[in-house]
MIDRENVO-521147 format. One record per residue (C-alpha): x, y, z; residue number from 0. Coordinates in steps of 0.001 Angstrom, whole numbers, padded with zeros to 6 digits. Layout:
+---------+---------+---------+-----+
|       X |       Y |       Z |  nr |
+---------+---------+---------+-----+
|       X |       Y |       Z | NUM |
...
+---------+---------+---------+-----+
***
This chain:
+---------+---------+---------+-----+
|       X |       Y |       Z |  nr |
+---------+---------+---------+-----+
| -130455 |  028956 | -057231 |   0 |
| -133186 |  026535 | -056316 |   1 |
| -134193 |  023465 | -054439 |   2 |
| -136282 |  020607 | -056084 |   3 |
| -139296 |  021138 | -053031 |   4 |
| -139300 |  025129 | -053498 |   5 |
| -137378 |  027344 | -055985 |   6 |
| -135170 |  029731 | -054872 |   7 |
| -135001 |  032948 | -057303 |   8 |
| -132200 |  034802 | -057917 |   9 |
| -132998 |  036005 | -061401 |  10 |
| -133159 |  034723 | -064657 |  11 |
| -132352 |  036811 | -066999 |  12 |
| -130656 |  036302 | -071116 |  13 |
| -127455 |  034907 | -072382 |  14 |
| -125151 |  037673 | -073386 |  15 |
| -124045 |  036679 | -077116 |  16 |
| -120538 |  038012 | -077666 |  17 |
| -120824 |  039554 | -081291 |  18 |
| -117044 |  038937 | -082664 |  19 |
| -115272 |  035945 | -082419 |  20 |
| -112358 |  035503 | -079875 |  21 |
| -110081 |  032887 | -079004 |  22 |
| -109883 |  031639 | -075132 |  23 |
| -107326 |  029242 | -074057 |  24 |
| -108292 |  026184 | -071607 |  25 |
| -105714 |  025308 | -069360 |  26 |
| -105929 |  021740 | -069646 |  27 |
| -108496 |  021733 | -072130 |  28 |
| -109652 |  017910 | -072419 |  29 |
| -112414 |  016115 | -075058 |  30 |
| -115416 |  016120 | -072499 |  31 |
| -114880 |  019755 | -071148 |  32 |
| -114195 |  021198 | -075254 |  33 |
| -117662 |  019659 | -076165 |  34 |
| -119613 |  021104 | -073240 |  35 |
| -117728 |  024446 | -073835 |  36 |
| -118632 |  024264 | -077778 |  37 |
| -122065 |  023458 | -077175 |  38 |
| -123368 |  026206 | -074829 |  39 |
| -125396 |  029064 | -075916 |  40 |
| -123248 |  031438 | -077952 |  41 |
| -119918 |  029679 | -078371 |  42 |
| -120095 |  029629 | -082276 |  43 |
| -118774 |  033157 | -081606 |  44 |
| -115243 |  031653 | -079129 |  45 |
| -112651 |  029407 | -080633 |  46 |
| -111220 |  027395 | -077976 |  47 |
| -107820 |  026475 | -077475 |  48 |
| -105987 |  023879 | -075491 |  49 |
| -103437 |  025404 | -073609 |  50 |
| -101022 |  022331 | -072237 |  51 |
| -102654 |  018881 | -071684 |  52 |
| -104214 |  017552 | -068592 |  53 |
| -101787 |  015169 | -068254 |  54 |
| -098690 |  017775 | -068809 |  55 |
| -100285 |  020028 | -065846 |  56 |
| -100619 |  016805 | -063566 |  57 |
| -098345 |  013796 | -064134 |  58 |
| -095912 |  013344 | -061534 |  59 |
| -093971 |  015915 | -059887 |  60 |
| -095950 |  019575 | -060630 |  61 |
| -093281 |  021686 | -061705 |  62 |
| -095461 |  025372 | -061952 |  63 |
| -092610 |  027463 | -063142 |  64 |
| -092030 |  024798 | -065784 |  65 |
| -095668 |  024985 | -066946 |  66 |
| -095884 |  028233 | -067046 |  67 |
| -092652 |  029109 | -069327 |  68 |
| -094355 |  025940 | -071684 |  69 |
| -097804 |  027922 | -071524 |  70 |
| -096086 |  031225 | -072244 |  71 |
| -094334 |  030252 | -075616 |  72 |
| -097088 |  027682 | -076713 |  73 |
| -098939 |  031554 | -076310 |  74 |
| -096057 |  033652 | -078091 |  75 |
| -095949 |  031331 | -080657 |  76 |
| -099894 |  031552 | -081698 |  77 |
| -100558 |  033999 | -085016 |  78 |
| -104334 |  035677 | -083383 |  79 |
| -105189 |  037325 | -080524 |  80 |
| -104941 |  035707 | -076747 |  81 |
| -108241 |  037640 | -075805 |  82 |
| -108677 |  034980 | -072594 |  83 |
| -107074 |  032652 | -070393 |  84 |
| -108872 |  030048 | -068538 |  85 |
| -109129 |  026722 | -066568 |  86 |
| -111734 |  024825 | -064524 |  87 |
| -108849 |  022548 | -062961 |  88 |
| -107114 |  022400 | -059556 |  89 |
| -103865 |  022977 | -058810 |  90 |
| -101634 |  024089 | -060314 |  91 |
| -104091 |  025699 | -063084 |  92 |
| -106065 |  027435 | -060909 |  93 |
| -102931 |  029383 | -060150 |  94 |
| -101433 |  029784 | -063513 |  95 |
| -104794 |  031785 | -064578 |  96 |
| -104318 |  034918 | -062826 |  97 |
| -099561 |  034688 | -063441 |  98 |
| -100557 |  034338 | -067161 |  99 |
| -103299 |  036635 | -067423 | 100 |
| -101706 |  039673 | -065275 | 101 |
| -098336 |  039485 | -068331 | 102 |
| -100427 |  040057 | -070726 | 103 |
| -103089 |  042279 | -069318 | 104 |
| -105695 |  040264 | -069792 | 105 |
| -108896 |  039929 | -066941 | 106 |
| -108518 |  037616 | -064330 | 107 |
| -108473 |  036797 | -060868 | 108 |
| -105345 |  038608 | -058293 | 109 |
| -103319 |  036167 | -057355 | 110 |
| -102923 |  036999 | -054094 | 111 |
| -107054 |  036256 | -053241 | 112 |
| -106293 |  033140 | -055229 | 113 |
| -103738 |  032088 | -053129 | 114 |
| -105904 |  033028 | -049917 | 115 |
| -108435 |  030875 | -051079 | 116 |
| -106517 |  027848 | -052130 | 117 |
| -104283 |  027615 | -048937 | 118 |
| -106482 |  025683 | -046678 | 119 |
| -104769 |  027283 | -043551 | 120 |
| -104732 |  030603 | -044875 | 121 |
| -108441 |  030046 | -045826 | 122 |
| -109206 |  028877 | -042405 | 123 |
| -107631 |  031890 | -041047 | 124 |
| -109450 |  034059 | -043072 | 125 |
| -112759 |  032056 | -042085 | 126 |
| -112691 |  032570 | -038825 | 127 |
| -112142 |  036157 | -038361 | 128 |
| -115721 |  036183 | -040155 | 129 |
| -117682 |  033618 | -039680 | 130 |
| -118374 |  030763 | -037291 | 131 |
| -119456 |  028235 | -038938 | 132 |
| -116400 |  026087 | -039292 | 133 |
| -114580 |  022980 | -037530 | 134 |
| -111678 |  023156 | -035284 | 135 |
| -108409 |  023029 | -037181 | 136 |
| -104918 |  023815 | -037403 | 137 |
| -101670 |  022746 | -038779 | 138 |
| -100204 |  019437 | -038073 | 139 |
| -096537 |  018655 | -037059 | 140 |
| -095404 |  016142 | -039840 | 141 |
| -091990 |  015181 | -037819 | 142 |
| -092960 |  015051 | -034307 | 143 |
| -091822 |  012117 | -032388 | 144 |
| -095231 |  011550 | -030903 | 145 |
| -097577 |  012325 | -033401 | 146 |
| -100818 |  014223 | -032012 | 147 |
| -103387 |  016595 | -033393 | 148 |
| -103027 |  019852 | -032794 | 149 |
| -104105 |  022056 | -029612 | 150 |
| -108143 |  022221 | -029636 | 151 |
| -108871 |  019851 | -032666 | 152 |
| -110424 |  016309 | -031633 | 153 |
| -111011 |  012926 | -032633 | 154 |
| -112157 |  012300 | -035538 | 155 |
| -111033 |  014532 | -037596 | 156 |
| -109198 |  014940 | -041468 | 157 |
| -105816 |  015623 | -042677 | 158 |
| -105068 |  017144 | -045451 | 159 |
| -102192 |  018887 | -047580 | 160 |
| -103129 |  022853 | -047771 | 161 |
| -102653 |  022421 | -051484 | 162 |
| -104108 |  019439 | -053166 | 163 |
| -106397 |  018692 | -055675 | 164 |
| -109143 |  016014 | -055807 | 165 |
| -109077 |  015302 | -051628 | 166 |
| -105355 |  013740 | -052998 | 167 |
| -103641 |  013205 | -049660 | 168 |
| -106396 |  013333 | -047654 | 169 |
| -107151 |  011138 | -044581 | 170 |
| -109773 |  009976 | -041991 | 171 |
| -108449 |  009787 | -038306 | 172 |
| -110088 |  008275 | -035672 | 173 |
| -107458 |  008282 | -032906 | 174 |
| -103648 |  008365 | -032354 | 175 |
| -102541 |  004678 | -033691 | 176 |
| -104484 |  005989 | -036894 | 177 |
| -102553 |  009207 | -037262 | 178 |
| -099068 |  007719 | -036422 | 179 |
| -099750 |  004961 | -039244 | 180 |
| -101126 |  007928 | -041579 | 181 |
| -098415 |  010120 | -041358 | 182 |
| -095594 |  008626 | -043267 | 183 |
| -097982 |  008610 | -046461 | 184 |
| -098511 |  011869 | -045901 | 185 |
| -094529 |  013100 | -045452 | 186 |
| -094799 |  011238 | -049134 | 187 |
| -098138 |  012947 | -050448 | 188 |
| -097287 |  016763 | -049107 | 189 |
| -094065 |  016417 | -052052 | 190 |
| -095963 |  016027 | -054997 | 191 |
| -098119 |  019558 | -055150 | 192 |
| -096873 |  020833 | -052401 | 193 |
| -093003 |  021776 | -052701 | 194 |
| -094401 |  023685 | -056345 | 195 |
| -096933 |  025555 | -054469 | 196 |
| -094089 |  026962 | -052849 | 197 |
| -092690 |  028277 | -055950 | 198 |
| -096515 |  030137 | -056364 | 199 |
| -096043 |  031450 | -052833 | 200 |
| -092907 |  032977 | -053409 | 201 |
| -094356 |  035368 | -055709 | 202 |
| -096177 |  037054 | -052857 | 203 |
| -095655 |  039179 | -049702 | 204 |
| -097276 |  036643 | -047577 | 205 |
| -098523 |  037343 | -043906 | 206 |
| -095799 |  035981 | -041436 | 207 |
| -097987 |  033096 | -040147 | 208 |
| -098535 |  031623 | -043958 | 209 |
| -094947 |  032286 | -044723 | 210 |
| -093815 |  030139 | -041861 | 211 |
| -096469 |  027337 | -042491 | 212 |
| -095210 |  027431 | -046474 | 213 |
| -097331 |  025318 | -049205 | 214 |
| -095457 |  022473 | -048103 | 215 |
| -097635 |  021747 | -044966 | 216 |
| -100296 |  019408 | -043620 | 217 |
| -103402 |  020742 | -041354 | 218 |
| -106162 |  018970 | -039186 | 219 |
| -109569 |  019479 | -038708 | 220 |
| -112334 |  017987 | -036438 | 221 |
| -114743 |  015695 | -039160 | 222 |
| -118225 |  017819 | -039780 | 223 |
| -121100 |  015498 | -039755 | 224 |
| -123887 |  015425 | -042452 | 225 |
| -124720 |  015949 | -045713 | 226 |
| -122537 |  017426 | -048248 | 227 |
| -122737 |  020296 | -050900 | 228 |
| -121231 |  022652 | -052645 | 229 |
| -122628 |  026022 | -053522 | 230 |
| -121296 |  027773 | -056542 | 231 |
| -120892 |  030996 | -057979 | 232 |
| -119279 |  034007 | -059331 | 233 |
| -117563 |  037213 | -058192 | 234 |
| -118163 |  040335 | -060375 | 235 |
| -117131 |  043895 | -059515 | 236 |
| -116480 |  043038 | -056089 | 237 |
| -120305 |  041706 | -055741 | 238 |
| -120879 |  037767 | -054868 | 239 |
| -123626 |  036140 | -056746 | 240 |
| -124492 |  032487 | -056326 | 241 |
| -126554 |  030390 | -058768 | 242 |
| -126720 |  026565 | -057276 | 243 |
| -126748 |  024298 | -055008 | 244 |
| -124893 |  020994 | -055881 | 245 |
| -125594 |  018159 | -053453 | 246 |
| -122679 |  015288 | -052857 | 247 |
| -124069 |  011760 | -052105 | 248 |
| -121147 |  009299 | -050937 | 249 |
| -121107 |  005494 | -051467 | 250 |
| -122517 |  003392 | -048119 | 251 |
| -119713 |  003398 | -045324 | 252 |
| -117260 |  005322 | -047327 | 253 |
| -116009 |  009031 | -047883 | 254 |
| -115963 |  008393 | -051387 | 255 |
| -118649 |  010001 | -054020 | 256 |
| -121325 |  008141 | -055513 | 257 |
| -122989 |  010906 | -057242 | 258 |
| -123513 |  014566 | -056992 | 259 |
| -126947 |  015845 | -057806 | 260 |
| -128673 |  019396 | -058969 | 261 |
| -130513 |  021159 | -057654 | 262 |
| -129781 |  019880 | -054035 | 263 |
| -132739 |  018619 | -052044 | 264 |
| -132931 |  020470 | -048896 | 265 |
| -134787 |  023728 | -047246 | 266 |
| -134869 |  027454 | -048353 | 267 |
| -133577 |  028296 | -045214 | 268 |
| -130432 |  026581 | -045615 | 269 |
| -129779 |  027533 | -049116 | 270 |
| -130352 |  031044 | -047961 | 271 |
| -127944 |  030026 | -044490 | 272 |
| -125024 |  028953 | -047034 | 273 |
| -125593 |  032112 | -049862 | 274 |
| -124840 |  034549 | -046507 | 275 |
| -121688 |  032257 | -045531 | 276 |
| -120617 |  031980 | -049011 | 277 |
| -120755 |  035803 | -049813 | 278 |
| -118972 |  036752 | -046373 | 279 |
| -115428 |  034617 | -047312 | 280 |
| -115307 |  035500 | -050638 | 281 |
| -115376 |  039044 | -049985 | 282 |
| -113277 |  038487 | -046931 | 283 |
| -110703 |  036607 | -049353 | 284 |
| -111129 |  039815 | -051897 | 285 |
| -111266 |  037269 | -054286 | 286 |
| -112872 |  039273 | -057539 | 287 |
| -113250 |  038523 | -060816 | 288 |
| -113563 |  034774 | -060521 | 289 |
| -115500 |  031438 | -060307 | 290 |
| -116198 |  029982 | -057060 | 291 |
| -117305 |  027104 | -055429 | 292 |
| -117701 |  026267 | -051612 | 293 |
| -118110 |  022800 | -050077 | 294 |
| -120597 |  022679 | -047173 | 295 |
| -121857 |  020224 | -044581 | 296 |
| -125307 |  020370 | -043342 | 297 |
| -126509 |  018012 | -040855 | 298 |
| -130754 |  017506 | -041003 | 299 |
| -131256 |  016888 | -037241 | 300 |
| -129186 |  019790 | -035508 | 301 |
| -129864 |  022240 | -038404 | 302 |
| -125661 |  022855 | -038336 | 303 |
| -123825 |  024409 | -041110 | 304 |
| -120120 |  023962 | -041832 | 305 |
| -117883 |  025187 | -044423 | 306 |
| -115541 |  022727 | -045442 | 307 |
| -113372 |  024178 | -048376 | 308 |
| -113352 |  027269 | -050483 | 309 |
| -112222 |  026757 | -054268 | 310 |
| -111260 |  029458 | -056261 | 311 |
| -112524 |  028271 | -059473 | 312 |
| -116289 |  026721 | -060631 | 313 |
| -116288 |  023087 | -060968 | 314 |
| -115904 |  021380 | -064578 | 315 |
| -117463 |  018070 | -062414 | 316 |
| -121126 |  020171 | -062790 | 317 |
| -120983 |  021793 | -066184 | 318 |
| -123249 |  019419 | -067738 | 319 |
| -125675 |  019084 | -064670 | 320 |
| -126026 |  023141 | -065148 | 321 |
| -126575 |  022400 | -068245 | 322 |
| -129096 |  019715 | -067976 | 323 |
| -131024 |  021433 | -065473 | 324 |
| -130628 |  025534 | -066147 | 325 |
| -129778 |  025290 | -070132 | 326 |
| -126222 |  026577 | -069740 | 327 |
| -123582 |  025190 | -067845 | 328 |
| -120868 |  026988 | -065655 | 329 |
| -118360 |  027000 | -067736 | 330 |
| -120280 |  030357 | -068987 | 331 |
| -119620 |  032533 | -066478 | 332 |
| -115603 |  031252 | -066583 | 333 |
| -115701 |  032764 | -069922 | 334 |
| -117250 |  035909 | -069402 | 335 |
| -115362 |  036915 | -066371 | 336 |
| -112343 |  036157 | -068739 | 337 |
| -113623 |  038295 | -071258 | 338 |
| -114655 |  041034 | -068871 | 339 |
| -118007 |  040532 | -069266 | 340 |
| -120888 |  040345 | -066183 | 341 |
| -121803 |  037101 | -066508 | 342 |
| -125700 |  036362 | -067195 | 343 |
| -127028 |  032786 | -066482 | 344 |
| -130629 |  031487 | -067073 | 345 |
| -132523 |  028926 | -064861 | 346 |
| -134641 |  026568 | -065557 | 347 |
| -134177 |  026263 | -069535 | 348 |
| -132860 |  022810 | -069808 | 349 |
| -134351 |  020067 | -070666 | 350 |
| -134530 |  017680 | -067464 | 351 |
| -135600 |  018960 | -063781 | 352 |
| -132940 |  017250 | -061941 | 353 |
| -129292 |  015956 | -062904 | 354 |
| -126729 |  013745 | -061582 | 355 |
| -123590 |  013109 | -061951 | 356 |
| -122315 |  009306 | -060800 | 357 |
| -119302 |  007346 | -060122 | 358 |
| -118460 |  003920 | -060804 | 359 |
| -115672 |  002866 | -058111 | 360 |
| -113665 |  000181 | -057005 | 361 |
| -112376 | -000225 | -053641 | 362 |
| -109145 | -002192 | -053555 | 363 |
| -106348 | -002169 | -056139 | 364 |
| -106026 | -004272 | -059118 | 365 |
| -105649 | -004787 | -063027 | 366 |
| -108533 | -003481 | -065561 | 367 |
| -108793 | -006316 | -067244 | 368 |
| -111877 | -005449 | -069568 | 369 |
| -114203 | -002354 | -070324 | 370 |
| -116936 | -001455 | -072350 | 371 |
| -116094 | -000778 | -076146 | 372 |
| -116901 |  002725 | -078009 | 373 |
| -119655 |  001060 | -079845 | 374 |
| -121348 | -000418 | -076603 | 375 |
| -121042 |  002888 | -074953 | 376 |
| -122752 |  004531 | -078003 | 377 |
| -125775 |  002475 | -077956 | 378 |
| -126312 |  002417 | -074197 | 379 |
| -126360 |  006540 | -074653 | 380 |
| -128992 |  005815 | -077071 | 381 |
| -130818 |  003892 | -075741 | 382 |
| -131091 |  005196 | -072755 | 383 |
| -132077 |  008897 | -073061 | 384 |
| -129863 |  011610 | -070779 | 385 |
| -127257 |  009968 | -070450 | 386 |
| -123453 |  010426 | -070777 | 387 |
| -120409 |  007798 | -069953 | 388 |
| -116757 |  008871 | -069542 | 389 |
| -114030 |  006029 | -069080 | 390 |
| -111979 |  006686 | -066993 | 391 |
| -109542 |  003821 | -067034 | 392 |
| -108299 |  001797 | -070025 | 393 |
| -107166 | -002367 | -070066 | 394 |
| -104213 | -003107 | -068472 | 395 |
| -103943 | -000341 | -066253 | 396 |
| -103322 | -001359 | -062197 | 397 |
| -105349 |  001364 | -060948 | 398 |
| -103172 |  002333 | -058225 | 399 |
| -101107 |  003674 | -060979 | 400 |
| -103591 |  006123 | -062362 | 401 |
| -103114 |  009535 | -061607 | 402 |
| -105670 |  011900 | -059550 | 403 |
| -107720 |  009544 | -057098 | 404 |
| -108972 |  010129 | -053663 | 405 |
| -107471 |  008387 | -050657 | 406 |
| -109550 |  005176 | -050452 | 407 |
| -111437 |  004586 | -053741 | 408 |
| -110443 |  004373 | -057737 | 409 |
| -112386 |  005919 | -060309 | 410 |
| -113452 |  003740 | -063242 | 411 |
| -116450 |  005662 | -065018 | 412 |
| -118718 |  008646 | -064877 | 413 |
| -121982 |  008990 | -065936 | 414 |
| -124002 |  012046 | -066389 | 415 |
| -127629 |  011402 | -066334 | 416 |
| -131162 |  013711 | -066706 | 417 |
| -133863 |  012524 | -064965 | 418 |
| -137664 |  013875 | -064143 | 419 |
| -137089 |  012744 | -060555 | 420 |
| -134312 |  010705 | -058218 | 421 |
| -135821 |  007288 | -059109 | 422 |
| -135415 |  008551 | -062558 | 423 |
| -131900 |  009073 | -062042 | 424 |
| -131432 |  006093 | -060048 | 425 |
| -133062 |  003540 | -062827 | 426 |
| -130522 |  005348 | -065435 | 427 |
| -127349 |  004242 | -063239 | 428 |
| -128810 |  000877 | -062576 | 429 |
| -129330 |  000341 | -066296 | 430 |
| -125754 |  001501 | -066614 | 431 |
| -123959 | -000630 | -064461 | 432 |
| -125862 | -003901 | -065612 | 433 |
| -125396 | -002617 | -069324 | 434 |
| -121498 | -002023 | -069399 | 435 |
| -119852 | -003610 | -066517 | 436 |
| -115584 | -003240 | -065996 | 437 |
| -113789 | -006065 | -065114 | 438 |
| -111001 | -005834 | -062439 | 439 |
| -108363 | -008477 | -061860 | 440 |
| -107994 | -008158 | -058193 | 441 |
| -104905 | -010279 | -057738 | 442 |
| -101816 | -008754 | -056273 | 443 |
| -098963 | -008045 | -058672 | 444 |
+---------+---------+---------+-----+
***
């Protein structure tokens, strides 16, 4: 794991090559991720599977137990071996993994440490018997007659569901008019993933504190203040390795993400602050056997650290930065923790120094009236080397109909981009948004 201004060596050592061919099923396998997972070092030797769509494991209500009878024939019913189950994906595939994986014996994840890292106020628990590096939180009282944070957490501060997926349901509070006015779209956000994560909870002898809080629940937490970035890695016979440092740079004014970038631009000594941190809760969490990732805020002038969120699973938003940068994206070590291998990851080996990973957003609801055609998107790739663009809207749509968006923004577009430097980067996403504009309609319906 390295910065830009002075590496930071963990090891680089080769890609394993798995010598017979095995087939791995992707939870939610979708176009982008398959052609990432297809092209990395080795994978002539996996078949990959789609196991249930994207949109099955998200549209609507989240009905796990549903899911998980659909994944379990669509399984049955294949002719070859099920040598590994996988998914990059929140809720609820994170948590199918390890169900599916412990009936049929294959390596995964426990459930349990799954759990404990996806429950944000079991997670905080767990946090703070360990570390202190953390903000004030606990849970919030979603029917109280006078709405007010709770006991030792101050202004401003988050809400959040303890099960989401994509900061879904997630709010910015600045006082109490704010929270009273937020918390009737929450009562209407916590349904959605929440009363399913129940269903996942009841599998589990769960500490009396967790049990009474359920998955339907909301918590608070004082607002950190600084950068933010997200460390990932991998958990291998109980030992926590960590391979990169993903930095998270958010549009002027707003919460929302304009791009993340790798490697991350900051100190040794904070990379080195946030591997200690990050190997403390995982093994506090026994979480084994698994991707990771951990979201961090640092702030430049006081030098703080603070965890924000632990994530039991890599993230399928890097893969191709990883793979831009190091020659191999993440997705690797999914797959050979699922094949009960130690994973092996190289640094260094791509062929651009620095990566990014941007967002084209709109701010206010409305009607895509127009985008960019396959053909336009095909020579702009072209012609512009390192580059990548991924729809993420169609015509027609009113966005605040599309499915997985953060509280105060609406996706339109991604675009991956190489670069020698950040100005590189930068003039890539200028050329992009002056080469393939979207039109929105902004009219109300």
């Amino acid at each position: 794991m390295r910065s830009p201004t002075s590496p930071v060596t963990i090891g680089t050592i080769p890609i394993k090559v798995v010598q017979m061919s095995q087939n791995v099923f992707v939870l939610g396998l979708d176009e982008a991720n398959q052609q990432v997972l297809e092209a990395m070092p080795g994978a002539e030797e996996f078949t990959f599977h789609q196991l249930l769509t994207q949109e099955e494991m998200q549209q609507g209500q989240v009905d796990v137990l549903a899911l998980l009878e659909r994944a379990e024939a669509q399984l049955d019913a294949f002719s070859g071996s099920v040598d590994a189950i996988v998914s990059y994906w929140d809720f609820p595939g994170t948590l199918m993994v390890p169900i599916l994986c412990r009936r049929r014996g294959l390596p995964s994840a426990d459930l349990e440490a799954v759990v404990r890292c996806e429950h944000k106020y079991w997670s905080r628990l767990i946090q703070s018997r360990v570390i202190d590096s953390m903000p004030a939180f606990g849970l919030l009282d979603l029917e109280a007659e006078t709405p007010r944070l709770p006991e030792g957490v101050t202004y401003p501060a988050w809400i959040k569901p303890v099960q989401s997926a994509s900061s879904e349901g997630a709010y910015y509070i600045e006082n109490d008019d704010d929270l009273a006015r937020t918390l009737p779209l929450a009562r209407e956000d916590v349904v959605r993933m929440g009363e399913p994560f129940e269903d996942v909870l009841a599998m589990l002898d769960l500490p009396p504190e967790i049990a009474k809080a359920g998955g339907a629940a909301y918590m608070a937490e004082e607002a950190a203040q600084g950068q933010q970035m997200t460390i990932e890695g991998f958990v291998a016979d109980d030992q926590v390795h960590v391979y990169g440092l993903v930095q998270s740079v958010n549009y002027p004014d707003s919460s929302s993400f304009l791009r993340y970038q790798y490697p991350a631009n900051v100190p040794d000594a904070v990379v080195d602050q946030m591997r200690m941190i990050s190997e403390q809760v995982i093994s506090a969490a026994g979480l084994n056997n698994s991707t990771f990732n951990i979201e961090y805020f640092w702030d430049e002038g006081t030098g703080r650290v603070r965890l924000l969120e632990v994530n039991a699973r890599h993230s399928q938003s890097h893969a191709s930065m990883f793979d831009m940068v190091d020659g191999v994206p993440n997705h690797y070590a999914m797959v050979a923790l699922a094949l009960g291998q130690r994973p092996e990851l190289p640094e260094d080996r791509g062929p651009y120094p620095m990566a990014a990973k941007w967002f084209r957003r709109h701010f206010s609801d409305g009607v895509v009236t127009r985008v960019p055609t396959p053909d336009q998107i095909a020579r702009f790739e072209q012609r512009v080397p390192g580059t990548t663009v991924d729809l993420a809207v169609t015509e027609g749509v009113r966005l605040s109909e599309t499915e997985l968006q953060d509280s105060y923004s609406y996706a339109l577009a991604e675009l991956v981009t190489g670069g020698q430097d950040e100005a590189d980067l930068q003039r890539k996403y200028e050329a992009f948004l002056a080469s393939l504009p979207i039109h929105i309609d902004n009219e109300e319906s």
